[in-house]
C-alpha positions in Angstrom: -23.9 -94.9 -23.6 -27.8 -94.5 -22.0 -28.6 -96.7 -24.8 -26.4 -99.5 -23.8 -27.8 -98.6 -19.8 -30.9 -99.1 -20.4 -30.1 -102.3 -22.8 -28.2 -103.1 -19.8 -31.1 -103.2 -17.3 -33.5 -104.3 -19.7 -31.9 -107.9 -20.4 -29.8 -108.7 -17.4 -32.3 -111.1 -16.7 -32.3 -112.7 -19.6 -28.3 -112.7 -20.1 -28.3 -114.5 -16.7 -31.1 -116.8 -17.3 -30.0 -117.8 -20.8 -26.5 -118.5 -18.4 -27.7 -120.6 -15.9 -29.8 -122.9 -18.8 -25.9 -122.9 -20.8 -24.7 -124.1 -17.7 -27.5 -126.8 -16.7 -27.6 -127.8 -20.2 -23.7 -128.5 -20.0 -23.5 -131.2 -17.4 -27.2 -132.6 -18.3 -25.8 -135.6 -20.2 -22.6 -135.9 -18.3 -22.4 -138.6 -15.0 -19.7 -136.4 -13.6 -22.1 -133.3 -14.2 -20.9 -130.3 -12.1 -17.7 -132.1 -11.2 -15.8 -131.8 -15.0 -15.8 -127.9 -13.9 -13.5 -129.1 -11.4 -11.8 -131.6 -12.6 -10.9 -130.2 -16.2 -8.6 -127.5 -14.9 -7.6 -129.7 -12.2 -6.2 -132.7 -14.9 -4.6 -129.5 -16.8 -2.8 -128.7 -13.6 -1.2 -131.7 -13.1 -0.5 -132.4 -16.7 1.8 -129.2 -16.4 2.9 -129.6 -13.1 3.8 -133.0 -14.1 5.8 -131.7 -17.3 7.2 -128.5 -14.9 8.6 -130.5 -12.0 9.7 -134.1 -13.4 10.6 -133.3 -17.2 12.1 -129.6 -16.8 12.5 -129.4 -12.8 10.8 -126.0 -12.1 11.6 -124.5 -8.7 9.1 -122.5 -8.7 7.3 -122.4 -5.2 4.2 -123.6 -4.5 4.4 -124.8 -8.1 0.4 -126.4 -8.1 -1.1 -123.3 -7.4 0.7 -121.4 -9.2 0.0 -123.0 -13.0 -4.0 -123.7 -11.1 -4.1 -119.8 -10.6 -2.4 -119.1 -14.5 -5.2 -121.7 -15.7 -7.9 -120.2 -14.0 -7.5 -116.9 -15.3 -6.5 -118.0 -18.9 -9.7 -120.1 -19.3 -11.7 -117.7 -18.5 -10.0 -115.1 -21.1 -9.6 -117.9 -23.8 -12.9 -119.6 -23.5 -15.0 -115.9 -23.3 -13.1 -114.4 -26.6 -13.1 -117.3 -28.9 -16.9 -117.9 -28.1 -17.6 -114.9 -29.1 -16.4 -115.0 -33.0 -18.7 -117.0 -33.6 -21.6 -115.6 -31.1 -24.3 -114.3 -33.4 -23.7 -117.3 -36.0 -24.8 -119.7 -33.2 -27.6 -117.5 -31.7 -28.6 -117.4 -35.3 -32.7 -118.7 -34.4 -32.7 -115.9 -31.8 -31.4 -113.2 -33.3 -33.0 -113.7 -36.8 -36.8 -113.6 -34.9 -36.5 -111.1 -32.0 -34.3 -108.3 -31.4 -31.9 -108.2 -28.9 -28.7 -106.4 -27.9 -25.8 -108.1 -29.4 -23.6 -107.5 -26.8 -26.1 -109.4 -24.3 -24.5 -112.5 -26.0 -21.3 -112.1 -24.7 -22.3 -111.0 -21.0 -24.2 -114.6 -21.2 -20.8 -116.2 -22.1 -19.0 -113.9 -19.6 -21.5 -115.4 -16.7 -21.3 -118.9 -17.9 -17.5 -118.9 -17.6 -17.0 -116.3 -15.1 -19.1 -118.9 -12.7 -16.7 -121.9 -13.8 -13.8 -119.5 -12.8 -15.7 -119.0 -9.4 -15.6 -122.8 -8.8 -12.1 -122.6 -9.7 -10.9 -119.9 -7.5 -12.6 -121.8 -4.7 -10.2 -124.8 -5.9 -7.6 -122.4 -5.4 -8.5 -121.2 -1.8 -8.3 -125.0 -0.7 -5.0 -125.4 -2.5 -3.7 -122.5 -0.2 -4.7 -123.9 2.9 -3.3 -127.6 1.8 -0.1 -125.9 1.5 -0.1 -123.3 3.9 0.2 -120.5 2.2 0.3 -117.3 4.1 -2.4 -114.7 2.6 -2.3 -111.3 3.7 -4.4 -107.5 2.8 -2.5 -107.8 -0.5 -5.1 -110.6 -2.0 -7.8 -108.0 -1.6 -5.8 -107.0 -4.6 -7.9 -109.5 -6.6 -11.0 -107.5 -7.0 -9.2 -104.9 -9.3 -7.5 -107.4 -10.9 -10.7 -109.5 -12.1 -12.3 -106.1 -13.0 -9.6 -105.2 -15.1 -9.7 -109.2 -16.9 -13.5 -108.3 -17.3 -13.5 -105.0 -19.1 -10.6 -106.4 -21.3 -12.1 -109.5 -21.8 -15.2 -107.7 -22.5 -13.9 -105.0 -24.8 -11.8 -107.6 -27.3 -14.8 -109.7 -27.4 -17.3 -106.7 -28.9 -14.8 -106.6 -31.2 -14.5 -110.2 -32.2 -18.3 -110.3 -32.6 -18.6 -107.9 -35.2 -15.8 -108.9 -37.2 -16.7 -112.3 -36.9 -19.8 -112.0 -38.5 -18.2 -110.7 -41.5 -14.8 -112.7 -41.8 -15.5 -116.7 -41.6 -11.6 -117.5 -41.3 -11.6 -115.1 -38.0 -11.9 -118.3 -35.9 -9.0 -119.8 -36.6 -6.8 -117.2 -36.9 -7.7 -116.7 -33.1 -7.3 -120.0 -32.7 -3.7 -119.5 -33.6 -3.1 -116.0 -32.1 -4.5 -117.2 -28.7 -2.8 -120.4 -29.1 0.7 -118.4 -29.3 -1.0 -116.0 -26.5 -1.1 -119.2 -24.4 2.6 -119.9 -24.6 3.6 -115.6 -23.9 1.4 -115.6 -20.2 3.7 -117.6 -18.4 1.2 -120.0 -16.9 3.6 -122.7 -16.5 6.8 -120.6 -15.9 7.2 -117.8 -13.9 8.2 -114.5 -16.9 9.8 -112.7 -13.4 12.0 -115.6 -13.3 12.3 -116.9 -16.1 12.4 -114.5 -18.7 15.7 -112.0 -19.4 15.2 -108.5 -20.5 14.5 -106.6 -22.1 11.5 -109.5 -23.1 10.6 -109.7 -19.8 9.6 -105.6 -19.7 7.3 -106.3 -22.8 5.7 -109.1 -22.6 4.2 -107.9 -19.0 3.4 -104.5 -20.3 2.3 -105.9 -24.1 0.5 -108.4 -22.7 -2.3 -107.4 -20.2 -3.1 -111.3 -19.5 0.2 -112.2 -18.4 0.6 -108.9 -16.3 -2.6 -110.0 -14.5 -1.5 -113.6 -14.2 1.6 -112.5 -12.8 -0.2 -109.9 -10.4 -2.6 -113.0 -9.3 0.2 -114.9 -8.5 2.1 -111.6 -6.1 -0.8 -110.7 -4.0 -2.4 -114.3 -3.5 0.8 -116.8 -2.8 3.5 -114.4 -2.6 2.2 -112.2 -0.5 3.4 -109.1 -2.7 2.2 -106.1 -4.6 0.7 -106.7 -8.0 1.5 -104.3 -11.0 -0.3 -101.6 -9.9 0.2 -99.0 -12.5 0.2 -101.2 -15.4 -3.2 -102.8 -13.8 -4.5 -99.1 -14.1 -3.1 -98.1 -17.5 -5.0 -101.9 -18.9 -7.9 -100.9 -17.0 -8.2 -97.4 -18.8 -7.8 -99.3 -22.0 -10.3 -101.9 -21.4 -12.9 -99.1 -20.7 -11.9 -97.8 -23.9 -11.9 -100.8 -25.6 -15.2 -101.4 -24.4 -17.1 -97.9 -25.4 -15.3 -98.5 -28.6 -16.8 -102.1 -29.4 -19.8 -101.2 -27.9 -20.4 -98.4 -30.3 -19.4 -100.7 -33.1 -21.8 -103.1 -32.6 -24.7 -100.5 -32.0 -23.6 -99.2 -35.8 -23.2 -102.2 -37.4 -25.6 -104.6 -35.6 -29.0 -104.1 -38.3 -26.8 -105.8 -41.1 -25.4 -108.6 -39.2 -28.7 -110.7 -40.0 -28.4 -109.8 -43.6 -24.9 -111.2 -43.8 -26.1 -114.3 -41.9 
C-alpha cells in the first residue's frame, strides 16, 4: 500500500488534468456544450416520471426527485464501471510509451463523472427547494454515503480493468449484468414499497447500489435515517475490494501491454 501512496501523490495531477481535458473535449463539438450534463439526466427523469405517474400511477412522493436522485447515483456507478473494461485498451498510445499506474485510469474516469454527478446533485438541490422539501441534519448523511459509492465503485472497477484486458466478451456481459442491475435498484419504484419479502431484505443487503439509492432518498427527501449498518458493512467491503484490486493490478499490470 506505500506503493499505491506514493503512485497516488505522484499522478493526481495528471488523473485530474487528463479529467478536466475528457471533460472539455466532451462538449467541444456540442452547441449545447455543458448543458447536455444537465439535460441528459434531466430528459431520463421525465421519461420515467412520465412512464411512473401516467402509465403505472406511482404514488410515490415527491416522485421527480426521487427517480433524479436514483439516476444520479446510478450514472455515476454505471458509467465509471463499464468504462473501465475497456480502460487500458483505449489508453492503449499512453500506456504502450510511458509508464503509468493503471489504476490512475480509473481515478480520471471517477473525476470525469464524479463532476457530472456534482452538476447533478446541484439539479437536485433546486428540485428540493421547487418542491419544498424539508431537509434536516439527516442529509449530512450524504457524505458517507458517496464515500461508500466511491470505494465500491472504485474497488469493482480495479477488478474490471484487469480482467478486461484479458477477456474481450467482458464488455458485454457487463453490459447485460448492469443492465439487469439497472432494473434490481429501484430507481423508478421505491423496493421499501414496493417490494414484498423476503426480496425486499436481499436485494437492499445484496445490492450495495440500491441500499445507497434507497439511503439517498431517507436522509435527503424523507427526512429519515439511511441504512446505517449496512452502509458500514459495504463500506468495509469496498476497502477490501479495493486493496484487493489494487494488488491485482500491481501483479498483473507488466503483461497487460503484451496482451494488447
Amino acid at each position: 500500500m506505500k506503493r499505491f501512496r506514493d503512485d497516488l501523490k505522484k499522478y493526481y495531477k495528471y488523473a485530474k488534468y487528463s479529467a478536466k481535458s475528457d471533460l472539455k473535449a466532451e462538449v467541444a463539438s456540442s452547441y449545447l456544450n455543458w448543458l447536455w450534463w444537465i439535460l441528459d439526466p434531466l430528459l431520463f427523469m421525465l421519461v420515467y416520471t412520465f412512464i411512473a405517474i401516467i402509465v403505472f400511477r406511482s404514488g410515490v412522493q415527491y416522485f421527480p426527485v426521487f427517480v433524479f436522485i436514483g439516476l444520479t447515483l446510478w450514472n455515476f456507478f454505471n458509467k465509471t464501471v463499464i468504462g473501465s473494461v475497456k480502460i487500458v485498451r483505449n489508453n492503449s498510445a499512453i500506456v504502450t510509451k510511458v509508464y503509468i499506474p493503471k489504476f490512475v485510469l480509473i481515478l480520471q474516469k471517477m473525476m470525469v463523472n464524479g463532476f457530472k454527478m456534482l452538476v447533478s446533485f446541484a439539479l437536485v438541490i433546486v428540485m428540493m427547494v421547487i418542491y419544498q422539501i424539508p431537509v434536516t441534519w439527516n442529509i449530512l448523511y450524504m457524505i458517507p454515503i458517496l464515500l461508500v459509492l466511491g470505494l465500491l465503485t472504485f474497488g469493482i472497477c480495479c477488478f474490471m480493468l484487469h480482467f478486461g484486458v484479458f477477456v474481450d466478451d467482458l464488455y458485454n456481459v457487463m453490459n447485460v449484468v448492469l443492465r439487469l442491475v439497472f432494473y434490481m435498484s429501484g430507481i423508478f419504484y421505491s423496493i421499501g414499497d414496493r417490494v414484498p419479502e423476503p426480496f425486499r431484505s436481499i436485494l437492499l443487503k445484496c445490492n450495495p447500489v440500491s441500499m445507497l439509492m434507497e439511503s439517498s432518498r431517507r436522509c435527503m427527501i424523507y427526512s429519515g435515517a439511511p441504512y446505517r449498518k449496512l452502509i458500514l458493512v459495504w463500506g468495509i467491503i469496498g476497502i477490501l475490494l479495493c486493496i484487493l484490486g489494487i494488488r491485482l493490478i500491481y501483479k498483473y499490470e507488466n503483461s497487460y501491454v503484451k496482451v494488447m
